[in-house]
N, C-alpha and C positions, 0 to 999 in steps of 0.2 A: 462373543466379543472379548476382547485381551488388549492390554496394556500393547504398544509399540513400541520396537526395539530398533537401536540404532543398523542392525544389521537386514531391517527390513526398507533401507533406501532404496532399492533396485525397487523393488517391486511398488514400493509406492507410487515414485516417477514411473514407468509403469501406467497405473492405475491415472495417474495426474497428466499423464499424455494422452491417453486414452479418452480423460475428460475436454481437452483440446482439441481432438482431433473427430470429439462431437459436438462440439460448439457451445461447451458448459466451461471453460476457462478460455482466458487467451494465451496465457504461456506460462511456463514454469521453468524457472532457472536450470541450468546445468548443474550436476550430478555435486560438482570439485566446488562451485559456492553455494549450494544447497546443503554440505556436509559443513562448511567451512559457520555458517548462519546459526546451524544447529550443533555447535558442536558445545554448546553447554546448555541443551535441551534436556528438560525432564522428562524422559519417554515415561516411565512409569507414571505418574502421576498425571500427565497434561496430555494423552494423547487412547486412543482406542481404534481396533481394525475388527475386521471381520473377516475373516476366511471362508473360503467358500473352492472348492473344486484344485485345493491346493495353491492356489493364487489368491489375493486381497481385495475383495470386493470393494470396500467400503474402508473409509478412514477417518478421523476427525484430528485436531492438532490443536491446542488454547496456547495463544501468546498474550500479555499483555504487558502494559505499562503504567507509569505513572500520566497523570494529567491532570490538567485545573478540575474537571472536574471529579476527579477520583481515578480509583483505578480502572483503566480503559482494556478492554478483554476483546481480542479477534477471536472468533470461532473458523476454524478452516476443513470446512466437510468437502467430501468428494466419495462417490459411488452410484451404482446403479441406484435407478429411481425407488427401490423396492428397499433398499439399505440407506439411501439418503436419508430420509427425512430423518430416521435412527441415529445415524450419527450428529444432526444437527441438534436433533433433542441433547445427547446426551453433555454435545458442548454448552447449552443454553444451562440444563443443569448447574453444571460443575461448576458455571461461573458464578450463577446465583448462589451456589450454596457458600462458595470460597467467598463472595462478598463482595464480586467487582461490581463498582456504580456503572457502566454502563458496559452492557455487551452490544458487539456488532458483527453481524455475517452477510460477506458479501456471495453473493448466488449467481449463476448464469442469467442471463435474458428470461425471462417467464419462467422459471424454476421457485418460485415461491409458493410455491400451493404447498398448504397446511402451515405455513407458517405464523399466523394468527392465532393457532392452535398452543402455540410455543410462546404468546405473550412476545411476539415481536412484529413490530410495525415497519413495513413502508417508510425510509426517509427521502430517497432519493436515485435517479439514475446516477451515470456517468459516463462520458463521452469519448470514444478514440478517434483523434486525428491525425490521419496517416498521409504522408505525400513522399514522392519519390526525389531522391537526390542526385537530380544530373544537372542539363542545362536548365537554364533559367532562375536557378535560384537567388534569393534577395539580394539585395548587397547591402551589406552592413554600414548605416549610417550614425558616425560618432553622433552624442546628442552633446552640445554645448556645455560646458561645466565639469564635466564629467569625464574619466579616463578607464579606461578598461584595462584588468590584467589578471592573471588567469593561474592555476593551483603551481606554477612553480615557484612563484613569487608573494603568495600570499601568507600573511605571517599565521602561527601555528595561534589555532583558538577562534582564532575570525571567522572561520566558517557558520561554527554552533550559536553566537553572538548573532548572526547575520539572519541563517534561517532560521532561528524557535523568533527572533522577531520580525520576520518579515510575515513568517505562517501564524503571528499568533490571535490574530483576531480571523482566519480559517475555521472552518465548520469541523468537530471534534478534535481541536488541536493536541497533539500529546509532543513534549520539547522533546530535542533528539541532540545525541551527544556527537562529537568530532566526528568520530572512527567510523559510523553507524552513515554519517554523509557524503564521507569525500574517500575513505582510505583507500574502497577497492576500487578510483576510479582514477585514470587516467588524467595527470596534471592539467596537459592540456587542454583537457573538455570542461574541467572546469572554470567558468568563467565567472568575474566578480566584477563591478562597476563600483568607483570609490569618484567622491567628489574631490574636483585638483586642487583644489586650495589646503581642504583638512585631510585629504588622501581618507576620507571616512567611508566605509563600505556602505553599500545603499540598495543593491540589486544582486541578483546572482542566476546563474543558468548553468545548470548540470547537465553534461552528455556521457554517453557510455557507448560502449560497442560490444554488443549482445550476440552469440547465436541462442537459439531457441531448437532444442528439435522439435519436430511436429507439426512445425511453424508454415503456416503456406506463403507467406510474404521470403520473397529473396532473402537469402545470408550473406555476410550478418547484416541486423540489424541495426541500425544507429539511433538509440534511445536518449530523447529527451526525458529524464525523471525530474526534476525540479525546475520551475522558474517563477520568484520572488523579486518583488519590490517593498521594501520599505514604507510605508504609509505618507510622510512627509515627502516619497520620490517617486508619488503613482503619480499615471498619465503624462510621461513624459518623454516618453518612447525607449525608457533604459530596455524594459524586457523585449522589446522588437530588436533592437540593435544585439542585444546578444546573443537572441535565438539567432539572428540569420548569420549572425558570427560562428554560434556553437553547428550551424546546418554544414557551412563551408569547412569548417573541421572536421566534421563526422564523413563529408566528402572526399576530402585527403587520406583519411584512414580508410576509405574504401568500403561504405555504408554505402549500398544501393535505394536504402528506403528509410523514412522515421514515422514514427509515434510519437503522440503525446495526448495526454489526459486529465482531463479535468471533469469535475463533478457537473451535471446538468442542474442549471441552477440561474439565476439572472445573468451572472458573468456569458452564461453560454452561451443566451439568448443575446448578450450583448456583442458577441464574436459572433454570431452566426446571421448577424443583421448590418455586420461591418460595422459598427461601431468604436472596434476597438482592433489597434493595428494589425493583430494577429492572422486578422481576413487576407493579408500582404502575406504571409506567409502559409497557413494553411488554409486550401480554398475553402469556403463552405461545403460541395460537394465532398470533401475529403473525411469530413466528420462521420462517426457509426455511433450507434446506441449501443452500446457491449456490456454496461451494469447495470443493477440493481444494488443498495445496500437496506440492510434491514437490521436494526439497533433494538436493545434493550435495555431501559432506564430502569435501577433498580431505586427500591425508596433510600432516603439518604439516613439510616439507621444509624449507621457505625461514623464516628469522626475516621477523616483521612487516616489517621494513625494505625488506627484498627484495621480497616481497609486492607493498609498496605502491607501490615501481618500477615492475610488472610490471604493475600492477590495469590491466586494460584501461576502465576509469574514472579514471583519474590521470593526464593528460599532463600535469598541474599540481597543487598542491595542493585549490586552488579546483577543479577540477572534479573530486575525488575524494569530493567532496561537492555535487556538481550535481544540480538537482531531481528524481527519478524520478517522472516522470508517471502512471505507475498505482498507485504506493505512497501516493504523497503525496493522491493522492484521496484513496484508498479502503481502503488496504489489499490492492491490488488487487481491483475489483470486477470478478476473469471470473467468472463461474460454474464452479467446479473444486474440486481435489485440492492437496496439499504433498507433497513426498517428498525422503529425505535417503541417499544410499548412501558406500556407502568404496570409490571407485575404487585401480587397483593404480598405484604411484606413476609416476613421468611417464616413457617409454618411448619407440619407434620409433611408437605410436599417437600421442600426442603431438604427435612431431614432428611426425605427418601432420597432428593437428588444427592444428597453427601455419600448414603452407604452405595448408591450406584457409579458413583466417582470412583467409590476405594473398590466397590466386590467389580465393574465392569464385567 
């Protein structure tokens, strides 16, 4: 096992297509914003491969951030079954020893075995809904009050205002800054809903236009990543109206199909019982089970301060907020599980997981 180098990107993607193209992720970004994500990555420190037959078997990656409730730590493993679980370990490690309050590893569909072993639980699936973009799609009905307008007109700042509080009562919230939301996405597809009287933001819907290699759905794809409402502007149909707005734009630019994703959780059950408009827009047959996540709560030892000394994502401020490449997709798109356990506080295990951090 060895540190990874930025000049091992071919081969990773690689390895992370490979893991697509057996039904243990759903996709992984292109090569040009995959470099672009990581390009103030700590390979040395935050990352571990394994070589095997001249090629990279096995990999892991730690990103993390700040959040309410401490430093928030993604572990991102991928390899054969025989080096997996290896590299998950050894993210679970690092993170504990560096001192993040809570780690999380999202896995493919039933790929969790032995993860128990690792002091991480079970929290949650999560759900892809896909529907094809031709005829028939919604048609965007204004909701009374309310005026829609979209990232060429929206003033600089509002976006991060809008989503850390639209997501901030969401399950593991971590706040996200401008750049990290809107930069690399196309004016257009960004949609925002302000009330006409105070022109005050209140809702938001993000599209993109993706290719994916490896991908079996039609190129490209036209990705839903974001859609938020404001708490004081829920159930009032702003996130219908701009989803079937953001559909017909993703149409224009010549998206044959979309995705979108959300956590399996009462909302789903509430979408998936027509409940709640979204059944208008993706059918219930159109929904998959494609995650698992599985989380780790450490004890809350260190005050935040310490913490975020420690974040193995912080040699500086600025990179304690560095882009995470498979969150910032997708939400992570592997195909998997969530899990969250209460390890026993930091020990002579510990220390071991510290010098296996530094010797890998």
């Amino acid at each position: 096992m060895r540190s990874a180098r930025e000049d091992d990107i071919p081969q990773l993607l690689d390895l992370w297509r490979e893991e697509v193209a057996r039904g243990r992720q759903d996709i992984v970004p292109g090569e040009t914003r995959l470099r672009r994500m990581l390009g103030r990555f700590d390979w040395d420190s935050k990352s571990r491969v394994v070589d095997r037959d001249e090629r990279i078997a096995g990999s892991v990656i730690v990103m993390s951030r700040p959040s309410p409730d401490g430093v928030l730590a993604n572990v991102y493993a991928a390899g054969e079954p025989d080096v997996y679980l290896g590299m998950v370990r050894w993210g679970v490690e690092f993170c504990r020893a560096a001192g993040a309050a809570v780690t999380q590893v999202f896995v493919g569909k039933d790929r969790g075995a032995g993860f128990p072993g690792l002091g991480l639980r079970h929290v949650r699936p999560w759900w892809r809904m896909d529907r094809g973009i031709g005829d028939g799609l919604p048609r965007p009905d204004p909701v009374p009050g309310y005026e829609m307008i979209d990232g060429r007109t929206v003033h600089s700042g509002s976006w991060a205002d809008l989503f850390n509080g639209t997501f901030a009562d969401h399950w593991r919230f971590a706040p996200r800054l401008e750049a990290e939301i809107v930069s690399d996405k196309s004016p257009e597809l960004c949609l925002m809903a302000v009330t006409s009287a105070e022109r005050e933001p209140v809702a938001l819907t993000l599209g993109e236009i993706e290719r994916y290699a490896g991908d079996p759905r039609p190129q490209p794809v036209g990705l839903i990543s974001s859609v938020g409402t404001l708490p004081g502007h829920r159930r009032r149909g702003l996130a219908t109206w701009l989803v079937a707005d953001v559909l017909q734009r993703l149409q224009a630019a010549g998206a044959p199909t979309t995705p979108i994703e959300n956590w399996g959780s009462r909302s789903l059950s509430r979408r998936r019982s027509g409940k709640l408009p979204s059944r208008e827009i993706f059918p219930p047959d159109g929904h998959g089970d494609v995650g698992r996540g599985f989380g780790l709560r450490l004890p809350q030892h260190a005050s935040p301060a310490s913490r975020d000394e420690h974040d193995p994502g912080s040699q500086t401020g600025a990179d304690a907020r560095e882009c995470d490449p498979v969150r910032h997709r997708s939400r992570t798109r592997a195909y998997g599980d969530c899990c969250v356990s209460q390890p026993q506080p930091q020990g002579p295990a510990c220390t071991g997981a510290g010098g296996a951090a530094r010797r890998g």
